[in-house]
C-alpha positions in Angstrom: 58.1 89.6 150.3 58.5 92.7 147.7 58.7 91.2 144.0 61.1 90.9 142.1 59.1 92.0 139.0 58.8 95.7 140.5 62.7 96.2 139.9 61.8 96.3 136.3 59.7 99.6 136.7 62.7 101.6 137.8 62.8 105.0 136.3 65.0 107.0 139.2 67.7 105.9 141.3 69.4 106.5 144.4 73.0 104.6 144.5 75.4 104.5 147.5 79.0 104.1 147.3 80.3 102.8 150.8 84.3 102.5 151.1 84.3 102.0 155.2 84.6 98.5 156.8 86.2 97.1 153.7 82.8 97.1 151.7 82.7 98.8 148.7 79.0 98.6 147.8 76.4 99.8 144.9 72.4 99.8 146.1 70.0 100.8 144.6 66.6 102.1 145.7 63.7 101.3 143.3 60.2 102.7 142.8 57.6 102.0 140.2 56.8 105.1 137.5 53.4 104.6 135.6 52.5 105.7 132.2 50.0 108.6 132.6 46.3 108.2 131.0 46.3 111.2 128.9 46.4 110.9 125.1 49.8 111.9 124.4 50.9 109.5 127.6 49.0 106.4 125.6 50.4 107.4 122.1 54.1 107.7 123.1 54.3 105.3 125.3 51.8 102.6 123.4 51.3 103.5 119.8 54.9 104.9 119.4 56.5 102.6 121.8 55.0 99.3 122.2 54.7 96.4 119.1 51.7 95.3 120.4 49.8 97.9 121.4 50.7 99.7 118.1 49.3 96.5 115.9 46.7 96.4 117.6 45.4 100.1 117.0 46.4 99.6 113.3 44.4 96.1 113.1 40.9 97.7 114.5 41.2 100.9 112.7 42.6 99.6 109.4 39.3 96.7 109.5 37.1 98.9 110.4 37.5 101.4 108.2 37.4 98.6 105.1 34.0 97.8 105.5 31.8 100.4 103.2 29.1 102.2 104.7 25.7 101.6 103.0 23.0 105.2 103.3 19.5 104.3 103.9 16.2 105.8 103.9 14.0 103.4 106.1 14.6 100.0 104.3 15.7 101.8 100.7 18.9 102.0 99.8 20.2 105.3 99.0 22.8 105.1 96.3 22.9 109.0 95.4 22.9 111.5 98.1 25.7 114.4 99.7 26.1 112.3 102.3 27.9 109.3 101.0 30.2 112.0 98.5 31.0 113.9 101.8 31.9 110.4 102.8 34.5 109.0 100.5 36.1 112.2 100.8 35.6 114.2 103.5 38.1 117.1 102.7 41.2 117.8 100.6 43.9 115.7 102.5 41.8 112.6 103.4 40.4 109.9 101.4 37.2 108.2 103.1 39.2 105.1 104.4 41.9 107.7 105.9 39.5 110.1 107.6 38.0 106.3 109.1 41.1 105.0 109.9 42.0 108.5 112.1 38.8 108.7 113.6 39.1 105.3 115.2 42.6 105.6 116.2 41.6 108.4 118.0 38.7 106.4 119.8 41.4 103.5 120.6 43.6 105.9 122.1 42.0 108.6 123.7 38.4 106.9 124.6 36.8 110.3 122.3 36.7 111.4 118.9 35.7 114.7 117.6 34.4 115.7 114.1 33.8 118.8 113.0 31.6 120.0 110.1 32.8 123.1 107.3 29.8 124.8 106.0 29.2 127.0 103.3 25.9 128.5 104.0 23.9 125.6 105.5 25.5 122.7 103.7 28.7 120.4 105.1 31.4 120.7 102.3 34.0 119.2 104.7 34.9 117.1 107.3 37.8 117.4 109.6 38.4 115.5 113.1 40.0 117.3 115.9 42.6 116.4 118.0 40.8 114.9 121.2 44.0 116.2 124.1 43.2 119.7 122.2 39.5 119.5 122.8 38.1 120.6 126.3 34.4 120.2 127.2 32.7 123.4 129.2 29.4 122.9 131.1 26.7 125.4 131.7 26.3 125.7 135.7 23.7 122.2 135.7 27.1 120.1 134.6 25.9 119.8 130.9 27.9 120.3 128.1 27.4 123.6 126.5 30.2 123.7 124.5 33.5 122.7 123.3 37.2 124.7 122.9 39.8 123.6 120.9 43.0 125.5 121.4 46.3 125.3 119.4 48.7 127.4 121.5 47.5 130.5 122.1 44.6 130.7 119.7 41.4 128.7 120.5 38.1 128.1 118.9 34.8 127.4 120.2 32.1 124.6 119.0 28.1 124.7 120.1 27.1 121.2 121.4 23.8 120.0 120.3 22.8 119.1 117.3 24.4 120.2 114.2 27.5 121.2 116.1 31.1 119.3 117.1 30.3 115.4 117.0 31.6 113.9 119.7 31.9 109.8 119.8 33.0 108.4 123.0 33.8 105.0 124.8 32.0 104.2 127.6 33.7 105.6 131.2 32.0 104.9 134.6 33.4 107.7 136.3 33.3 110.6 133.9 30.0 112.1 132.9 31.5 113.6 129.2 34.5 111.9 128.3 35.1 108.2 127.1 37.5 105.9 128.7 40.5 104.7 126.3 40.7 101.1 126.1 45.0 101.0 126.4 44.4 102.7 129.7 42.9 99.8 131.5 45.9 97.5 130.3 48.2 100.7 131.9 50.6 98.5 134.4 50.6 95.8 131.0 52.2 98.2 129.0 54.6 99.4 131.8 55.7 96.0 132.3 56.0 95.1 128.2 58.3 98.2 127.6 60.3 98.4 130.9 61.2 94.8 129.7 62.1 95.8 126.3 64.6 98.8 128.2 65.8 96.3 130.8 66.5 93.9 128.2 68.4 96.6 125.8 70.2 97.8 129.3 71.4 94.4 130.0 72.6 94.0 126.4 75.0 97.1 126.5 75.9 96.8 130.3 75.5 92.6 130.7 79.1 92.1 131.9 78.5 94.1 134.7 75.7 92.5 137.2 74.3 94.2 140.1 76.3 93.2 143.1 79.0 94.0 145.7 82.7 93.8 145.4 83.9 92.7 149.0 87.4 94.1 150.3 88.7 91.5 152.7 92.4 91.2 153.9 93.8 89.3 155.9 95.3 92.1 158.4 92.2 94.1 158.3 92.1 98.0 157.0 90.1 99.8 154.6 90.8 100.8 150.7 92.8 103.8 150.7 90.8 106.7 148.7 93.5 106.4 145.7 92.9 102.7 145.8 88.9 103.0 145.6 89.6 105.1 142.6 91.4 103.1 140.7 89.5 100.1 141.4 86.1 101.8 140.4 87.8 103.0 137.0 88.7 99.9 135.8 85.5 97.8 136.9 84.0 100.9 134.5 86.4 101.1 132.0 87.2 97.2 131.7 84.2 95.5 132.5 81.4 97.3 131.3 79.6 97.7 127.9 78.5 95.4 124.7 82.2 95.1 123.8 83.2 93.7 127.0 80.0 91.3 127.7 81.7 88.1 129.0 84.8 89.3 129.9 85.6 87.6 133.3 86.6 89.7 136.5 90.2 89.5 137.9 90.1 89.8 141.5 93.4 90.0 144.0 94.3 91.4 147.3 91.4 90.0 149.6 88.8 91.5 146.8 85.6 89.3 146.4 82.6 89.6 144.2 78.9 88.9 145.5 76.5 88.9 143.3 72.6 90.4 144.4 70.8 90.8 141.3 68.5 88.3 139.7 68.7 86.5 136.7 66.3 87.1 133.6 65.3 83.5 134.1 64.8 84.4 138.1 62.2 87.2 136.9 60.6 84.7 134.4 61.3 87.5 132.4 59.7 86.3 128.9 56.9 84.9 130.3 55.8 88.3 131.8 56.5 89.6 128.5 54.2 87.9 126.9 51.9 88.0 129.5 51.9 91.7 129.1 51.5 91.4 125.5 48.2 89.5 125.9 46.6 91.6 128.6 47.3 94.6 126.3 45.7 92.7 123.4 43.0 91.4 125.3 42.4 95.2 126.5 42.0 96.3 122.9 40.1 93.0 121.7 42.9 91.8 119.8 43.1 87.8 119.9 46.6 86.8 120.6 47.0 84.3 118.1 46.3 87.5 115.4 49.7 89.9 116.5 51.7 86.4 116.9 51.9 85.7 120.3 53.2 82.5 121.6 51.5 80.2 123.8 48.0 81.6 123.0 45.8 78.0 122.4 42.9 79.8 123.0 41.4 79.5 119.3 41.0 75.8 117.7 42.6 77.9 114.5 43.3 81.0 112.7 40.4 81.1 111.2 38.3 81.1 114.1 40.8 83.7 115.9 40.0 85.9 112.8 36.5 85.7 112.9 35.6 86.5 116.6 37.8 89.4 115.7 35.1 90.5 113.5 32.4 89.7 115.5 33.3 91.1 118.6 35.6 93.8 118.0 35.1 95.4 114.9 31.5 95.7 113.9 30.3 96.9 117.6 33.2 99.9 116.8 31.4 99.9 113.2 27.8 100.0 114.4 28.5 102.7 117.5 29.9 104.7 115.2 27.5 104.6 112.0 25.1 105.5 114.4 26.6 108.0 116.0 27.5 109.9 112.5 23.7 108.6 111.5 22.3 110.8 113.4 24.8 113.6 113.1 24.5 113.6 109.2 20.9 114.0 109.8 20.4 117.0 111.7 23.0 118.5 108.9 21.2 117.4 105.9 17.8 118.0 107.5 16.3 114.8 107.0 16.5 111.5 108.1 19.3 109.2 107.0 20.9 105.4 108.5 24.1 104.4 107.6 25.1 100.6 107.9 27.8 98.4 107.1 27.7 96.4 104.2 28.7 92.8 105.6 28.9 91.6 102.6 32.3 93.2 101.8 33.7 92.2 105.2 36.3 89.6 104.9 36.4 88.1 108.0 32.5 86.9 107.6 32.6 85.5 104.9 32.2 81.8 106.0 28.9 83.5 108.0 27.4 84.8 105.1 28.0 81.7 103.3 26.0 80.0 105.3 23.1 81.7 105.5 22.7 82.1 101.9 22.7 78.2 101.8 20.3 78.7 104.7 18.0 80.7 102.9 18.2 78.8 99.6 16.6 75.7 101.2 14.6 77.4 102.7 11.5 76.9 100.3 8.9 78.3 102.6 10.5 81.8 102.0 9.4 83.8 98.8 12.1 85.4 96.7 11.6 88.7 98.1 11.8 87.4 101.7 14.9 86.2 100.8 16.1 89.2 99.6 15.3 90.9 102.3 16.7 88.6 104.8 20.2 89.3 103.5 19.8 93.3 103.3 18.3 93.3 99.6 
């Protein structure tokens, strides 16, 4: 048995018009049309598209790039260095937090990120991150990178990989040796389903007194429609029974016509509940809980709070870590020495209640000197 769900994914159609036998007859012939995996696929039809998927993007990257960045050298903190000015403002049209934010998105969306470095003489002045469907990876003849080509139209540049060069940040992908694997991608047939409903539903609204079905000619002494009687009968089922204006308006048969209806009923299709069900596969793709974008029927956290906090925990500081490290050891080979960027947890929002309690941890802890202390909390 073919379900029902798959009529939702219709993006072409075939329709039949049958006048002989005294049947007059719409079909149609559905097939299901997937959302490519490409960057520009993802971002129109999930960022620009989709309420969920676009939250999502916007929670991650807008928490993530909240939580300051702390330089180190070893266990010192390093409160005065290039690297932290270069930082909070990485070039004329980006503020720290907006250069963040991008980079982020871009790793959400396309599985890669690219930054690239503006020198004058030896020193990074700027930073500026590349658009990752612009961006195309050439290997030497062993498979390894060797470089990387970002074309605009006709006019394309070329970036060294290895150190100092194009920073590239990536998502894990088991099947590609250079490229990351977007996290939207893997809820690809969610987000099909969550927007196809959206359309249907819209459809429905400015065709819903028109159902799909079959308008059955039937006399009593047998014959067909003449073809000036099948004309007129298809213009006025158009022209008075279809659109928003005409939803409910009921259908005045005579002459041996009879209407059977063949299509199914939003409640057939359990048509909110795949909804949502869409909407949480495409938040559990990204890491989202549920209960944070407003979902209903989520129970999955005993509260907010909690909700909020795993958040944290397992969604945005791995992204945070991965990424410090990543532009760690970047920023290192560009300064010429060595230099560790972490988060400072203490600003993070969402841990708050954590941090709490290990400073009431380490207060009773009397065993601990003062400076153990310290150092336990990133003193």
């Amino acid at each position: 048995m073919k379900n029902p769900l798959r009529a939702i994914f219709r993006r072409t159609e075939v329709v039949r018009e049958m006048k002989a036998a005294g049947f007059v007859a719409v079909a149609h012939e559905a097939a299901a049309h997937w959302t490519g995996r490409s960057y520009r696929a993802l971002s129109e039809q999930g960022y620009q598209r989709n309420p969920v998927a676009y939250r999502a993007v916007r929670m991650i990257a807008e928490a993530s790039a909240a939580v300051p960045l702390l330089l180190y050298d070893g266990d010192e903190e390093i409160a005065d260095h290039p690297a932290l000015s270069l930082l909070a403002r990485p070039n004329g049209q980006m503020a720290g937090a907006d250069f963040l934010e991008a980079l982020y998105g871009h790793l959400l969306l396309s599985g890669n990120a690219y930054v690239e470095a503006a020198r004058i003489g030896a020193e990074p002045r700027e930073l500026h991150l590349l658009r990752p469907d612009r961006v195309r990876i050439l290997e030497d003849r062993d498979g390894w990178p060797e470089a990387y080509e970002y074309r605009i139209g006709s006019r394309a540049r070329r970036f060294p990989a290895g150190p100092g060069g194009l920073l590239h940040l990536k998502l894990f992908h088991p099947l590609d040796d250079h490229l990351g694997f977007p996290p939207l991608a893997a809820a690809q047939m969610a987000l099909d389903l969550s927007n196809a409903a959206a359309t249907w539903n819209k459809a429905l609204l400015d065709n819903s007194a028109r159902p799909s079905g079959a308008l059955v000619y039937q006399p009593k002494e047998g014959g067909n429609l003449s073809a000036d009687q099948y004309d007129r009968l298809k213009s006025e089922l158009e022209e008075g029974y279809s659109g928003t204006t005409r939803a409910g308006r009921p259908l005045l048969l005579e002459g041996g016509l009879d209407w059977k209806a063949m299509g199914l009923s939003p409640k057939d299709m359990d048509f909110v509940e795949a909804k949502n069900g869409g909407a949480r596969d495409i938040a559990l793709a990204f890491g989202v809980p549920p209960m944070l974008i407003g979902i209903p029927g989520d129970n999955t956290y005993a509260n907010y709070q909690e909700a909020n906090r795993a958040f944290y925990r397992l969604t945005v500081l791995p992204l945070i870590l991965r990424t410090a490290a990543a532009l760690s050891g970047w920023l290192s080979d560009l300064y010429g020495e060595g230099v560790a960027l972490r988060p400072d947890l203490d600003q993070v929002a969402g841990l708050t209640g954590e941090r709490n309690e290990v400073w009431a941890r380490l207060k009773d802890a009397e065993f601990l000197s003062d400076e153990e202390k310290r150092r336990a909390v990133g003193y």
